[in-house]
C-alpha positions in Angstrom: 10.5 55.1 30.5 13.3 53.1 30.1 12.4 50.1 32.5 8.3 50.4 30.9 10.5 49.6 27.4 12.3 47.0 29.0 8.8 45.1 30.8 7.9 45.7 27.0 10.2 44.3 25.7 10.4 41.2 28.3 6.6 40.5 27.7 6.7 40.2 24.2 9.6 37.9 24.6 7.5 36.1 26.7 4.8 35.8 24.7 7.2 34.9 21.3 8.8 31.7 23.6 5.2 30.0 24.4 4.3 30.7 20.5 8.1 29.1 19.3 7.4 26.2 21.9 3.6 26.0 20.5 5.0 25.7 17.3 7.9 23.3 17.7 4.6 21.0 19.6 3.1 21.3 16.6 6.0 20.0 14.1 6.5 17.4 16.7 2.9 16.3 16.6 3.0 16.3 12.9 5.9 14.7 12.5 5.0 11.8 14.2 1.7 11.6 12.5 3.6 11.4 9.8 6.5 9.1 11.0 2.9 6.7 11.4 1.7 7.2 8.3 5.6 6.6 6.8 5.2 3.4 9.0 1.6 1.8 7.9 3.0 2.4 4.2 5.9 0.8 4.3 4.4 -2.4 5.7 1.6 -1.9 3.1 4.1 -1.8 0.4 5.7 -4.7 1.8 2.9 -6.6 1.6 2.2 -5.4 -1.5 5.4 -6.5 -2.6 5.2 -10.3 -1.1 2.0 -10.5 -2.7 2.9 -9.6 -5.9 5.7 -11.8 -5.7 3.6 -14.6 -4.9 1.1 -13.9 -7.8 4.4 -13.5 -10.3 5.2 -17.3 -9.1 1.6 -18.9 -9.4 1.5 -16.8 -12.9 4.5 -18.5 -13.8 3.5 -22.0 -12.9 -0.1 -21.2 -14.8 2.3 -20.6 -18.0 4.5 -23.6 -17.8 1.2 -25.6 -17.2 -0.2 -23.7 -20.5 2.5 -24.8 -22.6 2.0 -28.1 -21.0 -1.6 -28.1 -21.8 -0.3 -26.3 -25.4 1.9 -29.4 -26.2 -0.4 -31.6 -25.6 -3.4 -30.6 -27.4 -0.7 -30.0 -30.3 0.0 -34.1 -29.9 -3.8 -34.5 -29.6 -4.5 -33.2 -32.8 -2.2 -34.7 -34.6 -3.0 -38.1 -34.1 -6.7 -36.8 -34.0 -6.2 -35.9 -37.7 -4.9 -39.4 -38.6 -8.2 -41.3 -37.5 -11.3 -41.7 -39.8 -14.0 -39.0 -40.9 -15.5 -40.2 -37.5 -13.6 -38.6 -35.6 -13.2 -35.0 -37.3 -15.5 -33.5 -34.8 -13.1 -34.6 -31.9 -9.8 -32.9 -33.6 -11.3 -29.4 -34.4 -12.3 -29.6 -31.0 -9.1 -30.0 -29.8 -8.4 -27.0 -32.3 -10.3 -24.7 -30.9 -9.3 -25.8 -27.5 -5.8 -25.4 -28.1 -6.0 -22.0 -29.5 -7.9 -20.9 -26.6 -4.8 -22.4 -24.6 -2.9 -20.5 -26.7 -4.7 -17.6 -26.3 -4.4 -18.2 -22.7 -0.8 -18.0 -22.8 -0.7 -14.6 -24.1 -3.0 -13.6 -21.3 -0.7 -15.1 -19.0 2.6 -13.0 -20.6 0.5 -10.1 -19.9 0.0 -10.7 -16.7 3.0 -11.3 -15.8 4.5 -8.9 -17.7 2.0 -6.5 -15.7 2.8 -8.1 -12.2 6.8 -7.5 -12.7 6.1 -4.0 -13.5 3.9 -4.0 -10.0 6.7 -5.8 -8.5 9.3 -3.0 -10.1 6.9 -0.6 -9.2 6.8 -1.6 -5.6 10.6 -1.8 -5.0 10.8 1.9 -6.3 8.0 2.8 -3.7 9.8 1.2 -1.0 12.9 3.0 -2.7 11.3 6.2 -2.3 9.4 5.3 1.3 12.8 4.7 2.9 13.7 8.5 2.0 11.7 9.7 4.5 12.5 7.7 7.5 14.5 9.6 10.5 
């Protein structure tokens, strides 16, 4: 009786080993699916990151060029309004022109605004990406 409890007892050890080793596969399998997955986002969030960056600088160049564009309409119109009748047409044209630069430049300092809160954004991801490497 005693040696039937034991051949038992041996078999259902046995059988609890290859489903602990089936398991441990498992997490192993898994973790390195997600190891991959940790991997692809990372560089995705890099890139991410490097493009953001690079649409943050081309923004900013847009805004110095706006306020370029802003000063110079602002110069325009002056001298525009010191000409004769004849040429009244040509300065509210360079009104309206020069408020849609101006409108412009808010666009712009949304955008950017928008693009460093990506950028932000991004660098916490990355933050919270590099948590889970091993």
């Amino acid at each position: 009786v005693v040696a039937d409890e034991v051949r038992k007892l041996a078999e259902r050890t046995a059988s609890a080993t290859v489903e602990i080793a089936q398991m441990i596969n498992s997490v192993m399998s898994q973790t390195e699916v997600a190891i991959g997955h940790t991997s692809k986002t990372n560089e995705r969030v890099a890139t991410g990151v490097a493009l953001s960056r690079e649409a943050a600088d081309k923004v900013g160049k847009i805004k110095a060029s706006t306020h370029d564009i802003a000063g110079r309409m602002s110069e325009i119109t002056s001298s525009t309004k010191e000409q004769s009748t004849a040429t009244t047409v040509m300065a509210q044209s360079a009104e309206r022109i020069n408020a849609k630069a101006l409108e412009s430049d808010e666009n712009v300092q949304r955008i950017l605004s928008i693009i460093q809160d990506l950028s932000r954004r991004g660098g916490d991801l990355r933050a919270l990406v590099s948590q889970f490497k091993l």
